[in-house]
MITIMI-665869 format. One record per residue: residue in three letters; x, y, z of N, C-alpha, C in turn. Coordinates in steps of 0.02 Angstrom, whole numbers, plus 50000, padded with zeros to 5 digits. Example, Ala and Ser with C-alpha at 12.3 -4.5 7.8 and 13.67 -1.06 7.14 Angstrom:
ALA506604971650390506154977550390506604983550390;SER506424988850354506844994750357506455000250394;
This chain:
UNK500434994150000500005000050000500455006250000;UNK500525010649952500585014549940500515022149993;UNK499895022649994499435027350034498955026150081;UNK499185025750134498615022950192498135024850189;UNK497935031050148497175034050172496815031850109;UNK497225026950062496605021850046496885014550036;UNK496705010450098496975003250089496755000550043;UNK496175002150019496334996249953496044997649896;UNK496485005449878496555011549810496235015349795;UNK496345019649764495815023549743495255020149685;UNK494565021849691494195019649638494455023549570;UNK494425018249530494525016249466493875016349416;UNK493555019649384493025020749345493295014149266;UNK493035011649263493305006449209492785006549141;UNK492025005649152491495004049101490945003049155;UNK490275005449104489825002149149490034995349170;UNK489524991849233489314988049241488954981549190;UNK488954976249188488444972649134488134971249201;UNK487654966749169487024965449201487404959449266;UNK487664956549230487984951649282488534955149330;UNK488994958949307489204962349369488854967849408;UNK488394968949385488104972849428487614968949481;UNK487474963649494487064956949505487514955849556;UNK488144957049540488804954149609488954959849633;UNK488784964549635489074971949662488424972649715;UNK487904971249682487174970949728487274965549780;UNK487514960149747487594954249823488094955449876;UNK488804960549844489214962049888488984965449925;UNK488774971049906488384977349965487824973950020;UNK487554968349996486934963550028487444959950078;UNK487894958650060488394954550099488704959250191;UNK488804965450151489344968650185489154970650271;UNK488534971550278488224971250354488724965550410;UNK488374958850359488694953650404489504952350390;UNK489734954950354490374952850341490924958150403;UNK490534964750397490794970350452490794966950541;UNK490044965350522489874960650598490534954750620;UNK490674951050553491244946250576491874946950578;UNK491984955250532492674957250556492894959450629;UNK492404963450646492584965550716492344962750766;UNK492014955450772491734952350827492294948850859;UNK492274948250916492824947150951493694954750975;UNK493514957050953493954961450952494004965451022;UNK494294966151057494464968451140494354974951129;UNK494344977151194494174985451194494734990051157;UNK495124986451191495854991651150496154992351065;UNK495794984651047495724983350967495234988250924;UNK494754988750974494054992450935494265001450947;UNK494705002050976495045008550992495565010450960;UNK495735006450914496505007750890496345008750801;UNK496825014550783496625017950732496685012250679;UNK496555014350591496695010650570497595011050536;UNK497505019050522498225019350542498415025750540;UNK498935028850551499105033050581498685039850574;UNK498285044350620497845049650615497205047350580;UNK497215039250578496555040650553495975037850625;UNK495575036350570494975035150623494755027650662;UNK494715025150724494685019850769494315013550715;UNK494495009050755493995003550724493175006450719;UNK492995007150788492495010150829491985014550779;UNK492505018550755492405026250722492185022250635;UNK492515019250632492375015450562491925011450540;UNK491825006350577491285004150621490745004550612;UNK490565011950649489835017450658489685022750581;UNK490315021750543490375027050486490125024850421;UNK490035018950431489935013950370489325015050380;UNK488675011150403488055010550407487765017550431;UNK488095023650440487645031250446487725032050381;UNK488645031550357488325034750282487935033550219;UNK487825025750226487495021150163486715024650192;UNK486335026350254485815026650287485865034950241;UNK486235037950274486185044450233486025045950158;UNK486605041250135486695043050067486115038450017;UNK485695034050048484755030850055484435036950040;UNK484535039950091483895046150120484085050150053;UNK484745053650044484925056349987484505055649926;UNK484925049649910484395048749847483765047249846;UNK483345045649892482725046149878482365050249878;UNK482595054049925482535063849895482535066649845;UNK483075064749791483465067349754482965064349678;UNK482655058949686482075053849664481405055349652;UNK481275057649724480815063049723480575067749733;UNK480885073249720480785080349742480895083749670;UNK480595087749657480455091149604481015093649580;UNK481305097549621481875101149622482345099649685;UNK482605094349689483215091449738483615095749744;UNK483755099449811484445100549836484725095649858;UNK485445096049836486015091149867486055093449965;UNK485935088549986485835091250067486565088050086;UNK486995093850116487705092250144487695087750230;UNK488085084650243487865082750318488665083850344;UNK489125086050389489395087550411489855078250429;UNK490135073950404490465067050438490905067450466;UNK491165073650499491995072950523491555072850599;UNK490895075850623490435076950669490105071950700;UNK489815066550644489675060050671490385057250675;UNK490635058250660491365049850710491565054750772;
């Protein structure tokens, strides 16, 4: 890794999706609840406290950051879906962790 502040790279825009990868991108995201649940289960207090790496943000913090912002960025677009005229609504994330 290159750059810690993205373990595993920057996104890469390649081509749409086909129907079939997009079919596995939907099961991954379907996946990712319980897969978060089994990374950090078991993990001691001081594990769930410890950054991921240097200045960044706790297990803890990462954790809680994942499932506000997919919840947010839900609400987002369904706003954005249906509202005549959507403003992009900003939410402050350095505030929630």
């Amino acid at each position: 890794m290159t750059d810690p502040r993205y373990p595993i790279g920057k996104f890469q825009f390649v081509n749409p999706p086909t129907a079939a990868e997009r079919t596995k991108l939907i099961d991954h995201i379907a996946e990712t609840p319980k897969r978060l649940r089994a990374a950090i289960q078991g993990l001691n207090p001081e594990q769930i406290e410890t950054p991921y790496r240097e200045g960044g943000w706790t297990v803890r913090q990462v954790a809680h950051h994942v499932p506000e912002s997919h919840m947010n960025a839900y609400i987002r677009f369904k706003l954005a879906l249906t509202e005549d005229e959507p403003t992009i609504k900003p939410y402050m994330e350095d505030r929630w962790a």
